[in-house]
C-alpha positions, 0 to 999 in steps of 0.5 A: 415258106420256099413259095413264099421266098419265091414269090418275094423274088419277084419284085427284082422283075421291076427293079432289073428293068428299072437298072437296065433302062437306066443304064446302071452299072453291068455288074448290078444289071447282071446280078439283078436280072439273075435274081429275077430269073430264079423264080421265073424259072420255079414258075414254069417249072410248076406250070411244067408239073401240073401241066404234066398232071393233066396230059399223063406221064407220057406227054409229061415226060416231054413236056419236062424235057421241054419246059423243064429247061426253058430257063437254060435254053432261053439264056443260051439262046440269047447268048448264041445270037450275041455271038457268045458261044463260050459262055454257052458252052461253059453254062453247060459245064457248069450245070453238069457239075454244077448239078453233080457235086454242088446241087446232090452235094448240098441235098446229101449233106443237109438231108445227111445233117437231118436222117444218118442214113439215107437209101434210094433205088441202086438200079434206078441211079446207076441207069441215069448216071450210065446215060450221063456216062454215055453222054460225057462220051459223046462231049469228048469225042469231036473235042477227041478228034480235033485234037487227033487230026489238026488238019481237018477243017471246021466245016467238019467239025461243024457236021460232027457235032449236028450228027452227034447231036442228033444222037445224043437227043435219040438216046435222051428221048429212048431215056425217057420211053425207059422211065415212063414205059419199059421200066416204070417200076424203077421209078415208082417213087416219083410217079406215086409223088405225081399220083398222090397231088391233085392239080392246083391250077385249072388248065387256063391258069397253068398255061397262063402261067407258063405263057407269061413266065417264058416270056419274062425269062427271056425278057430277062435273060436277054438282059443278062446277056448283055450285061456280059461283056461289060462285066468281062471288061469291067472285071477281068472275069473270063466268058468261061468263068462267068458262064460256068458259075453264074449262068449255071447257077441261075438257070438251075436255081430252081431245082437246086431248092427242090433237090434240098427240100426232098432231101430233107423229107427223106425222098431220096430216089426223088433227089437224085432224079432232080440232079442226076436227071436235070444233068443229064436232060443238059448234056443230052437235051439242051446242048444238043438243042442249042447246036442244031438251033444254032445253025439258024445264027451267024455263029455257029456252036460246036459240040467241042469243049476244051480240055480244062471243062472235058477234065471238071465233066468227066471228073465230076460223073466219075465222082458221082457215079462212085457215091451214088453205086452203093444205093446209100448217102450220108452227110460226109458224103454231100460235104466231099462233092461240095468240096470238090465243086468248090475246088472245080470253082476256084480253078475256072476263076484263075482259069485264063 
């Protein structure tokens, strides 16, 4: 059925560049190229997985970081090169919470709505959320230190931010050698998730696919970005607002409606890989990535966020690392994260 959905999706492929050729309105533009990009981003994602079945768990594991955020990268990408770094670093806000309290939110409330009580592996959890925890520390402390010495130039903080980038992408990668080698055993629910499927598409096929759906989300994101400044000045939206709610969302589409759909089939441990995990591949992999690629373009990006995004990040780890510790989760639980996004929401739209 969620197949099926996906593949229905594909028809708004066309239909985007038929508004964009045709110069219609920013805002339908927008919002079309954004349908058309989720099922992209299920397709390389898929690719991803039986791409993975084929190469083992080690090289899988990086072909996940890699792949697994194509859709964020490419948009930022894009973004960047258009100069509209913001909406960049808000998108990456917004997946982090995003994926904290809306995705684990929806997945605990409705996997809650089917099974009274679901339990998944405590240590397990609490490693990804340590390394996110890590991860936020490392977003506040160039924003920390602009704050604490106005003085210092932007040639410094530029320096800053690709030496803490370097770091960040060193414990993500030692993340990865802790799930696949030292500490497999953690994660044997996902790895015997892996084992028990057989691939479904030859490897030409699978490559095919992954090839042809790359080229196409960036086909499309390039039109949703350029979209964005009409809309900015069409609506009154704000960069910030824009990229933490609908640019997160789109780039993370995917993973929402597999976190769902393990939630419902009681897979808890895989849930939580999906949204703690992807949360913590964007902090740690993508923004990292995005900074140093971004010394290849006229703008720079810093690793420096402002206050209002550093408070929803800490805020929304610190939320989720306290549902997550007692190793259990209920609906009541997944209904206060999804209240909580939804008031995190409602404060960046009248955000200035």
């Amino acid at each position: 059925m969620g197949n099926k959905i996906f593949l229905g999706l594909l028809v708004f492929i066309p239909i985007t560049l038929i508004s964009h050729y045709m110069n219609a309105s920013p805002m339908l533009t927008f919002f079309l190229s954004a349908l058309a990009i989720v099922p992209l981003a299920r397709y390389i994602g898929e690719a991803t997985e039986v791409l993975s079945e084929y190469t083992g768990p080690a090289l899988g594991g990086l072909l996940n970081a890699t792949f697994g955020n194509a859709t964020e990268l490419i948009i930022g990408i894009f973004a960047i090169r258009a100069g509209l770094v913001e909406v960049v670093k808000a998108s990456i806000t917004g997946s982090i919470i995003g994926n904290l309290l809306l995705v684990l939110g929806m997945a605990m409330f409705f996997g809650g709505m089917k099974h009274k009580k679901q339990e998944f592996n405590k240590t397990a959890a609490m490693a990804s959320s340590s390394t996110l925890l890590l991860a936020v520390a490392a977003l506040v402390m160039p924003a920390v230190f602009r704050l604490t010495s106005p003085a210092i130039g932007s040639q410094i903080i530029e320096e800053l931010s690709v030496f803490v980038a370097v770091i960040m992408m060193i414990i993500y990668f030692s993340s990865l050698w802790f799930m696949l080698y030292t500490h497999k055993h953690l994660y044997a629910e996902e790895v015997g998730e892996i084992e028990e499927k057989e691939a479904k598409w030859s490897k030409a096929k699978t490559l095919s696919v992954l090839l042809v759906a790359t080229v196409a989300v960036a086909w499309m994101s390039e039109i949703l970005v350029g979209s964005i400044e009409p809309l900015v000045t069409s609506f009154g939206w704000t960069e910030l607002f824009i990229g933490v709610i609908f640019v997160a969302v789109v780039g993370n589409a995917a993973e929402h409606t597999s976190a769902l759909i393990m939630a419902r089939k009681n897979r808890m441990d895989l849930t939580l890989q999906i949204s703690i995990g992807s949360g913590t591949q964007i902090v740690m992999f993508v923004a990292p990535f995005l900074v140093l690629i971004s010394l290849l373009f006229k703008e720079q990006m810093s690793l420096i966020f402002n206050s209002f995004e550093l408070a929803a990040i800490v805020l929304a780890v610190m939320i989720a690392n306290l549902v997550v510790e007692d190793g259990e989760s209920n609906w009541f639980e997944g209904l206060q994260l999804m209240m909580a996004y939804a008031i995190m929401g409602v404060a960046f739209f009248f955000h200035p």
